[in-house]
Z-matrix of the N, CA and C atoms (Angstrom, degrees):
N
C 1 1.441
C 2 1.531 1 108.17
N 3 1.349 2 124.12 1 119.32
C 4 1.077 3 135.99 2 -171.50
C 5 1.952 4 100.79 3 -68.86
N 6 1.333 5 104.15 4 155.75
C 7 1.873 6 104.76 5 177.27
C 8 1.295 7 83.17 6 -92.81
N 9 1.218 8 68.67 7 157.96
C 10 2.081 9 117.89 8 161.06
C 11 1.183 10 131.86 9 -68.75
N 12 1.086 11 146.92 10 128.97
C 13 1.406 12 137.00 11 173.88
C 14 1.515 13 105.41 12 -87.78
N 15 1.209 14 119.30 13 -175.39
C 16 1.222 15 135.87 14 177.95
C 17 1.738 16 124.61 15 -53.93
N 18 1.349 17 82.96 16 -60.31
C 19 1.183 18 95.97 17 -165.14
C 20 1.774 19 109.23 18 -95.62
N 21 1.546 20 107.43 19 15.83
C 22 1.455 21 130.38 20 143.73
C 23 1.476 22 120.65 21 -75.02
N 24 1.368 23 113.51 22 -53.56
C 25 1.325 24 128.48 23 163.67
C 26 1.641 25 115.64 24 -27.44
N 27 1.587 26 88.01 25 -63.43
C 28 1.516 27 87.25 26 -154.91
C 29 1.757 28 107.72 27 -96.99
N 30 1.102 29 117.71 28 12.04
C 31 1.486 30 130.04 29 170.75
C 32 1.647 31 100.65 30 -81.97
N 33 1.688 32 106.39 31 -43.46
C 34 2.084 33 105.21 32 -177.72
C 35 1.392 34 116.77 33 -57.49
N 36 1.864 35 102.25 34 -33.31
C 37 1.559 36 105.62 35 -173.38
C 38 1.420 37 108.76 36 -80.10
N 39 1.238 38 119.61 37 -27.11
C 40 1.786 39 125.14 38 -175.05
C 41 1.933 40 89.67 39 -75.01
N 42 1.489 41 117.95 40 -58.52
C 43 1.466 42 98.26 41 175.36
C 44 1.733 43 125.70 42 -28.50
N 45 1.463 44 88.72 43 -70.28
C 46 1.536 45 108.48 44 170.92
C 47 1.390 46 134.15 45 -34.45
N 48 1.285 47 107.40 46 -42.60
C 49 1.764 48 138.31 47 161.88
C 50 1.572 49 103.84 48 84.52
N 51 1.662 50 114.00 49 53.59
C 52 1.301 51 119.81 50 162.02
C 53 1.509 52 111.13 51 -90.84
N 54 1.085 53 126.25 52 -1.15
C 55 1.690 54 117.10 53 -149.68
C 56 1.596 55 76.34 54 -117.26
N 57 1.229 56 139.48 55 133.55
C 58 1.344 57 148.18 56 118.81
C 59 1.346 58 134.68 57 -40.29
N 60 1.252 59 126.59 58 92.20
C 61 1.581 60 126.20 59 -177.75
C 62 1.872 61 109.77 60 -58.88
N 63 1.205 62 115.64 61 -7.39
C 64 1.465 63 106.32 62 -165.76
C 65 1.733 64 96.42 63 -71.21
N 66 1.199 65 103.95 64 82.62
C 67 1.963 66 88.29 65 -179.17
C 68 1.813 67 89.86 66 -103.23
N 69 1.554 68 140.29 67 -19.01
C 70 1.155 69 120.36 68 178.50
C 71 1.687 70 134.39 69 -42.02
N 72 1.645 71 67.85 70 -57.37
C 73 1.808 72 84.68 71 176.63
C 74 1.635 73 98.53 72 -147.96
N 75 1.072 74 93.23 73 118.62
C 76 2.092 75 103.54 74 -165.97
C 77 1.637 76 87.00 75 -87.45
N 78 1.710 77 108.69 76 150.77
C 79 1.341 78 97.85 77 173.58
C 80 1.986 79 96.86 78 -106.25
N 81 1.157 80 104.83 79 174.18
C 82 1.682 81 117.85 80 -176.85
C 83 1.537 82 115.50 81 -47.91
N 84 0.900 83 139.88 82 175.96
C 85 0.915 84 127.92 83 -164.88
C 86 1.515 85 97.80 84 -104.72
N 87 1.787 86 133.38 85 169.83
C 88 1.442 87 124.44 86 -163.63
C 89 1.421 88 113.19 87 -91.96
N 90 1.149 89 116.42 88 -17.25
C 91 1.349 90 136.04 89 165.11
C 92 1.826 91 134.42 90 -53.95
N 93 1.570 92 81.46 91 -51.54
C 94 1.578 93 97.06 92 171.59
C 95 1.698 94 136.21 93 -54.60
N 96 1.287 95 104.77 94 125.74
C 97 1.589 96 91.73 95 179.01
C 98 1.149 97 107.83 96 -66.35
N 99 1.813 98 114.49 97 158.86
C 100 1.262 99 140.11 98 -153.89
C 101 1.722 100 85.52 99 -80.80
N 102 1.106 101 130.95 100 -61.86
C 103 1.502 102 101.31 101 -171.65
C 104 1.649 103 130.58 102 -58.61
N 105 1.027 104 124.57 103 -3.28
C 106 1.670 105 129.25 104 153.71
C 107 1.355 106 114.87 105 -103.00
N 108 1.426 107 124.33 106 1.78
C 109 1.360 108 124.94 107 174.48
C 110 1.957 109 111.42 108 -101.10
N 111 1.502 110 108.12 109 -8.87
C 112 0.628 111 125.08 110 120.82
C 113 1.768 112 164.87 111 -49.12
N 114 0.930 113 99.20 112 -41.78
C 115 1.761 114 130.92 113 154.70
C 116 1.704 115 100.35 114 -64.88
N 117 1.320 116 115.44 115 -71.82
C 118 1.098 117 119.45 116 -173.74
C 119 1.575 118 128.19 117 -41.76
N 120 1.177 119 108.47 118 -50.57
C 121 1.780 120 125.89 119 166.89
C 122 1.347 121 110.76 120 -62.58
N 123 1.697 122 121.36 121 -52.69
C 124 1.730 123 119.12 122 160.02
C 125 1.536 124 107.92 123 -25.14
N 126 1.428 125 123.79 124 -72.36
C 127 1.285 126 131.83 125 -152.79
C 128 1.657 127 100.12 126 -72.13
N 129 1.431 128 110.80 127 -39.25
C 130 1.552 129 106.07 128 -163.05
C 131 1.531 130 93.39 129 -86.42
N 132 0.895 131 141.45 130 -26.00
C 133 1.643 132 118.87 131 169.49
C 134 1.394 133 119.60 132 -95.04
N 135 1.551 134 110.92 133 -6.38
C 136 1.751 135 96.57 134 153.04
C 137 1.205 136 112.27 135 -73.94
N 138 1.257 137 138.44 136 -18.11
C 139 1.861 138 123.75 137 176.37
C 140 1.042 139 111.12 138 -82.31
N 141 1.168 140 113.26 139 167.89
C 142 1.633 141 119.50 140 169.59
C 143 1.789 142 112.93 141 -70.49
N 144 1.361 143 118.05 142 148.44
C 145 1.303 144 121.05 143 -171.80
C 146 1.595 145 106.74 144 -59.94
N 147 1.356 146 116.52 145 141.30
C 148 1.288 147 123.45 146 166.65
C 149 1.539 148 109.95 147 100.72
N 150 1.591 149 128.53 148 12.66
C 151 1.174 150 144.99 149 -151.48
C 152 1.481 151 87.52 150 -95.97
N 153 1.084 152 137.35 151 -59.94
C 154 1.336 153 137.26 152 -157.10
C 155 1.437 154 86.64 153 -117.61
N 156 1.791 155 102.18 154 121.91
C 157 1.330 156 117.46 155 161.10
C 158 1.566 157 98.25 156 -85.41
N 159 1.393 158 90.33 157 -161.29
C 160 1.613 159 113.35 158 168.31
C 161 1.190 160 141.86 159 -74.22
N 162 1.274 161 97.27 160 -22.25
C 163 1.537 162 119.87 161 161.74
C 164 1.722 163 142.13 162 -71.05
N 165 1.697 164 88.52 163 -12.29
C 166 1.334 165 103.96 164 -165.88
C 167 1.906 166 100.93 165 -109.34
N 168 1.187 167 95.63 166 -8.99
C 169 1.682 168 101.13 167 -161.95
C 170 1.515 169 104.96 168 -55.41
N 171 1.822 170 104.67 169 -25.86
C 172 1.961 171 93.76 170 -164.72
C 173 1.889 172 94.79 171 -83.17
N 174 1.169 173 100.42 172 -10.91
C 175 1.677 174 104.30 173 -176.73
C 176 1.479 175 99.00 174 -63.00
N 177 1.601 176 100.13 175 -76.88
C 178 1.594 177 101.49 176 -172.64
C 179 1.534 178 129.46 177 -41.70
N 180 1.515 179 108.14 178 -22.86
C 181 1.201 180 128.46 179 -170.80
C 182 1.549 181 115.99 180 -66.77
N 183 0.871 182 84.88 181 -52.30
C 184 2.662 183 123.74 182 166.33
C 185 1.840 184 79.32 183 -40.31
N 186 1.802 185 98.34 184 -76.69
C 187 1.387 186 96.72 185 -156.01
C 188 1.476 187 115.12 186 -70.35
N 189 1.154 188 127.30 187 0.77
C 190 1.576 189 118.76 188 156.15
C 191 1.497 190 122.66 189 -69.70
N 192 1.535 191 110.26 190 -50.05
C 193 1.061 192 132.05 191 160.89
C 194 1.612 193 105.16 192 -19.34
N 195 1.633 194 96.75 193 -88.52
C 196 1.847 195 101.65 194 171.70
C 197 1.020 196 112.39 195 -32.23
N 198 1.279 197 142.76 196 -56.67
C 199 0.950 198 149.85 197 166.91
C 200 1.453 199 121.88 198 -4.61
N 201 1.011 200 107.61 199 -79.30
C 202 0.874 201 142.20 200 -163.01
C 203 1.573 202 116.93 201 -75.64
N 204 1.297 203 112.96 202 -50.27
C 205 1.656 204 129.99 203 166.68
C 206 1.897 205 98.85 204 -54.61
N 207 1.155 206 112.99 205 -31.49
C 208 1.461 207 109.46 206 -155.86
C 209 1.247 208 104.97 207 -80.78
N 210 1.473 209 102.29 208 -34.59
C 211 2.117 210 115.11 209 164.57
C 212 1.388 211 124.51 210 -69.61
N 213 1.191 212 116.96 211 -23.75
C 214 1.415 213 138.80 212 150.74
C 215 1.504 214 102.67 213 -53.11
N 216 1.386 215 112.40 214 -72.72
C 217 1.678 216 98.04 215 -157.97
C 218 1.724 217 107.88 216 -78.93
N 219 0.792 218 93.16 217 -19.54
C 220 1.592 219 103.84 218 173.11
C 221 1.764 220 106.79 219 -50.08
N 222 1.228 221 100.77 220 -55.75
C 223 1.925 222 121.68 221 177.18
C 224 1.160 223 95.75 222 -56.43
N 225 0.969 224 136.46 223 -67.21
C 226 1.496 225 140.99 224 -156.76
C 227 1.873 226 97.81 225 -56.53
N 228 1.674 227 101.43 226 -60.63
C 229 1.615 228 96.97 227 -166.65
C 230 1.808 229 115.49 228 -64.29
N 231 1.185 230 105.67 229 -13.77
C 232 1.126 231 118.89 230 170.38
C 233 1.604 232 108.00 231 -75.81
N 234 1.071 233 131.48 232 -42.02
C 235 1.643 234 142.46 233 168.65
C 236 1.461 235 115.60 234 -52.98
N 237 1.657 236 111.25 235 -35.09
C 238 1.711 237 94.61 236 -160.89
C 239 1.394 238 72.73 237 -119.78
N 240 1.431 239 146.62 238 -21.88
C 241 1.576 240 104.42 239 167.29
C 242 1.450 241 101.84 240 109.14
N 243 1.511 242 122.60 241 138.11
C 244 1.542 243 109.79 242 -176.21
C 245 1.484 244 114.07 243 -91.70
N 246 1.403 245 117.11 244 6.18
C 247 1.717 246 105.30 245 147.69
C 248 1.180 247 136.23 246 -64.52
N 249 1.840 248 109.48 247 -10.93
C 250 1.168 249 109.52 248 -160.18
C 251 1.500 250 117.43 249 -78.21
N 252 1.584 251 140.71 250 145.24
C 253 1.375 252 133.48 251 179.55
C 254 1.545 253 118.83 252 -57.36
N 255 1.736 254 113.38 253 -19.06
C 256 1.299 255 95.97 254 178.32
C 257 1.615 256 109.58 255 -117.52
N 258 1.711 257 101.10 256 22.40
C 259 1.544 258 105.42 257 145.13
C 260 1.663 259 134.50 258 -28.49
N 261 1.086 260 118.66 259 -65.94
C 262 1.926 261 141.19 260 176.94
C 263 1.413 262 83.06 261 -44.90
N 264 1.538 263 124.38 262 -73.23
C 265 1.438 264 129.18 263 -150.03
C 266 1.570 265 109.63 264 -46.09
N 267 1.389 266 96.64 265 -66.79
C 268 1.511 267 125.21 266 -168.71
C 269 1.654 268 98.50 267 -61.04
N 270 1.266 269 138.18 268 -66.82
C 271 1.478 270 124.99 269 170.38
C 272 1.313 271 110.95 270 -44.86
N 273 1.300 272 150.73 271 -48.36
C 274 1.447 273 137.31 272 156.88
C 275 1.147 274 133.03 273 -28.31
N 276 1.530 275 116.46 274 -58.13
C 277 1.380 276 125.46 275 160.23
C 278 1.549 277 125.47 276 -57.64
N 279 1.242 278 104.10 277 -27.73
C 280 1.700 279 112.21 278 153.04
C 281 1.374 280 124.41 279 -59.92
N 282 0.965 281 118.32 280 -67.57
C 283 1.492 282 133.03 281 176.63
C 284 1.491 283 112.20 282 -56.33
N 285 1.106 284 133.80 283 -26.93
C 286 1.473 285 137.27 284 158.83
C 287 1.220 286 103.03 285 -78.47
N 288 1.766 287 154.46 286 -37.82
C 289 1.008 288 142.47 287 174.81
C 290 1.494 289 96.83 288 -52.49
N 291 1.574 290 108.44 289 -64.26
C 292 1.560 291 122.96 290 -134.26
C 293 2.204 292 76.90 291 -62.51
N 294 0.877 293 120.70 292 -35.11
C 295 1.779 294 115.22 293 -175.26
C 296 1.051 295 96.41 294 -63.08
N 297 1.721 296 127.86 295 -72.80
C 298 1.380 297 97.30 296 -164.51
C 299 2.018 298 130.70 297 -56.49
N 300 1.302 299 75.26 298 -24.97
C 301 1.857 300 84.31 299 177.68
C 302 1.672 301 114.15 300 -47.58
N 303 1.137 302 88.25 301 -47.16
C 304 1.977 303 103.39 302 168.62
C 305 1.437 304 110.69 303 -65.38
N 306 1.170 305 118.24 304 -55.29
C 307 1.207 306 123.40 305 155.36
C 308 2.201 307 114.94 306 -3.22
N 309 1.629 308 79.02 307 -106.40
C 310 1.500 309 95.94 308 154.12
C 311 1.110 310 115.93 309 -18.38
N 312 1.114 311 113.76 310 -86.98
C 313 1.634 312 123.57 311 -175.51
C 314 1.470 313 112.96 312 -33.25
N 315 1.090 314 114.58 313 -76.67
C 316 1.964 315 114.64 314 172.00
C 317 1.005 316 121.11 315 -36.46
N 318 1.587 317 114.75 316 -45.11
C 319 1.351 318 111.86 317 -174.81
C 320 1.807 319 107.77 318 -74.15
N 321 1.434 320 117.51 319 -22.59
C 322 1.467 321 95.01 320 172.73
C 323 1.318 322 108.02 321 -109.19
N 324 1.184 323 136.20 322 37.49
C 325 1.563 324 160.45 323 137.56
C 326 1.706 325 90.34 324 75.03
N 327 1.281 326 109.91 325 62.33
C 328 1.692 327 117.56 326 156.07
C 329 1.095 328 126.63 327 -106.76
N 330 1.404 329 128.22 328 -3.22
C 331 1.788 330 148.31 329 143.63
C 332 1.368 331 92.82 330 -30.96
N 333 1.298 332 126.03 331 151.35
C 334 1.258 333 150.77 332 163.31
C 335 1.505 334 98.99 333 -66.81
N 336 0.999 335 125.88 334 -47.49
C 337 1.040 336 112.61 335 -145.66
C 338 1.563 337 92.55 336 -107.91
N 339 1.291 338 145.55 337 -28.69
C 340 1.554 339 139.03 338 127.72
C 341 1.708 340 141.86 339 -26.54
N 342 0.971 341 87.89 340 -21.32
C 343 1.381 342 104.75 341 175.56
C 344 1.376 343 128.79 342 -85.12
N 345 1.321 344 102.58 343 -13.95
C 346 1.735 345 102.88 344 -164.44
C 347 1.230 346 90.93 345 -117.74
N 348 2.128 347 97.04 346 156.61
C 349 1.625 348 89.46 347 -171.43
C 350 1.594 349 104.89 348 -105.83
N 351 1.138 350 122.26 349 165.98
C 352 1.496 351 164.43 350 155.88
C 353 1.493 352 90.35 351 -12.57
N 354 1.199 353 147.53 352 108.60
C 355 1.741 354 116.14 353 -167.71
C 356 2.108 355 72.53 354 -145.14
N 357 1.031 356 130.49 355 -12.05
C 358 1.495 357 134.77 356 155.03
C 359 1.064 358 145.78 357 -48.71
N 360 1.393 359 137.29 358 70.44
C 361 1.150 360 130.18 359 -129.31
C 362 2.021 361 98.22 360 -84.05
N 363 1.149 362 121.72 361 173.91
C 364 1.457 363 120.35 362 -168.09
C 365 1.604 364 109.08 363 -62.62
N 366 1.483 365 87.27 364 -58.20
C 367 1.471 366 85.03 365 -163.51
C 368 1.609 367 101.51 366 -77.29
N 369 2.044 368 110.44 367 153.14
C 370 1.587 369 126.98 368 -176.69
C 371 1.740 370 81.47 369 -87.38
N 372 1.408 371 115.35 370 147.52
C 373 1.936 372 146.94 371 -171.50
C 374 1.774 373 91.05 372 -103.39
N 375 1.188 374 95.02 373 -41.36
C 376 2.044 375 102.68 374 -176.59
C 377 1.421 376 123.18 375 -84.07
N 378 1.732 377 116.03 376 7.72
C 379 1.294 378 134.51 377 -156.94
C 380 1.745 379 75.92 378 -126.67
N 381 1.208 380 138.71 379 53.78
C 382 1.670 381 122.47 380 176.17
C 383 1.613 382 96.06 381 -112.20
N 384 0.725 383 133.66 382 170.86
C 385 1.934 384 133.08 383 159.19
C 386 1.511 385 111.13 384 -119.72
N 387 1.551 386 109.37 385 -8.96
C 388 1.901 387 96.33 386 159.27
C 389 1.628 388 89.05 387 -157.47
N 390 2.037 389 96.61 388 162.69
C 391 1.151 390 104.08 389 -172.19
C 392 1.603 391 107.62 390 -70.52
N 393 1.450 392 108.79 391 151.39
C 394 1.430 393 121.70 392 179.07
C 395 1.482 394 103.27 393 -75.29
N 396 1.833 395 132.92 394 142.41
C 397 1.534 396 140.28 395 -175.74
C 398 1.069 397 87.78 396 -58.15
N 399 1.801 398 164.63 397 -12.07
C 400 1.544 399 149.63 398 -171.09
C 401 1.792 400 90.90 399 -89.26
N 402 1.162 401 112.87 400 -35.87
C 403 1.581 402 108.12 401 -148.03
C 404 2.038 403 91.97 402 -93.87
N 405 0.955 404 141.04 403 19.27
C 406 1.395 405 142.13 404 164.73
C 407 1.172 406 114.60 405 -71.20
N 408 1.627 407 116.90 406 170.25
C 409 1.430 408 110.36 407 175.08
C 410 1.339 409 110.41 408 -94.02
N 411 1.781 410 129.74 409 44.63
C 412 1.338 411 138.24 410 175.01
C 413 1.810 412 100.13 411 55.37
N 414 1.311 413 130.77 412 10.53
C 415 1.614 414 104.96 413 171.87
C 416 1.094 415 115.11 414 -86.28
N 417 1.542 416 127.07 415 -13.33
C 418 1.634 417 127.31 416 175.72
C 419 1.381 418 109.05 417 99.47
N 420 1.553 419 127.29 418 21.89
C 421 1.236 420 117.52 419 -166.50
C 422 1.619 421 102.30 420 -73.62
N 423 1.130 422 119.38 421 158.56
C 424 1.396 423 138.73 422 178.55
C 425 1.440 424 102.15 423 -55.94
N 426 1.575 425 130.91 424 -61.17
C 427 1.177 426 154.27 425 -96.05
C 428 1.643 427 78.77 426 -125.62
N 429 1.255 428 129.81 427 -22.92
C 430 1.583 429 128.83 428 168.28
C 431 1.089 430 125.37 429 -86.64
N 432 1.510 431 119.90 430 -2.10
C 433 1.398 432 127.22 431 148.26
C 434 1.629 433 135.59 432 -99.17
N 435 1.031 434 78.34 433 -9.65
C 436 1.939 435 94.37 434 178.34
C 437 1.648 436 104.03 435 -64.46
N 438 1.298 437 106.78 436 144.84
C 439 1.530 438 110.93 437 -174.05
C 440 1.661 439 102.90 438 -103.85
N 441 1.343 440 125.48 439 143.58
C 442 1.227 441 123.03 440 -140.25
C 443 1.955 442 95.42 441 -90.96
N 444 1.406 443 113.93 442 21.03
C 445 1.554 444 110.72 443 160.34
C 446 1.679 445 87.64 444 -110.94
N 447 0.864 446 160.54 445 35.45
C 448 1.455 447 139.05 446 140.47
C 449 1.411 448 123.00 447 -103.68
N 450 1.404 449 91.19 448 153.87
C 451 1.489 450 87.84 449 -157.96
C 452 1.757 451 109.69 450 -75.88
N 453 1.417 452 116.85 451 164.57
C 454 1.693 453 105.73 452 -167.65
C 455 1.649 454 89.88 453 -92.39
């Protein structure tokens, strides 16, 4: 029996109807409680459609989760009050949630500041020491190519 290629593969499972086309905006999974399935729809319709394949869903899922625990413990430390003895504890266990949640987050580039692309090219245009022959006022003067250690 001769193999399969790929794109044999994945034509049997679309026959079959295992593969889900919703890759725009995936909805939560059916399982999930409504307060991270919640979270989940926040995040997936602030991105642009097609942001989260299929691959990423058990990620995002983690990071709702965090999510979610971190608003929890947050409630709680707000509940017993910072006199309380298991104050120290409970902000720790926060602060390690609230990281991995970031965590998550970076890694599927929903940070503000992860998300956006590179649109900067390397080299600084304002770092030149003489004007470039494009950037003149087209009369051809000499004096717009001279580099500003030569003498005039």
């Amino acid at each position: 029996m001769p193999r399969k290629s790929a794109n044999e593969v994945a034509i049997e499972s679309v026959a079959v109807g295992v593969v889900s086309f919703n890759h725009d905006r995936p909805d939560p999974p059916a399982d999930m409680p409504e307060a991270q399935a919640a979270i989940w729809r926040a995040v997936v319709s602030a991105m642009r459609p097609g942001w989260f394949s299929r691959e990423t869903h058990d990620q995002l899922a983690r990071y709702c989760h965090a999510m979610v625990e971190c608003a929890r413990l947050e409630a709680e430390l707000v509940r017993i009050g910072v006199k309380s003895e298991d104050y120290d504890q409970l902000s720790k266990r926060r602060n390690a949630t609230a990281a991995s949640a970031l965590s998550y987050a970076r890694a599927l580039r929903i940070t503000p500041h992860s998300n956006k692309y590179n649109l900067v090219k390397g080299r600084d245009p304002g770092r030149s020491l003489y004007r470039r022959p494009w950037e003149g006022d087209g009369d051809g003067d000499a004096n717009e190519l001279r580099k500003p250690w030569e003498d005039s």
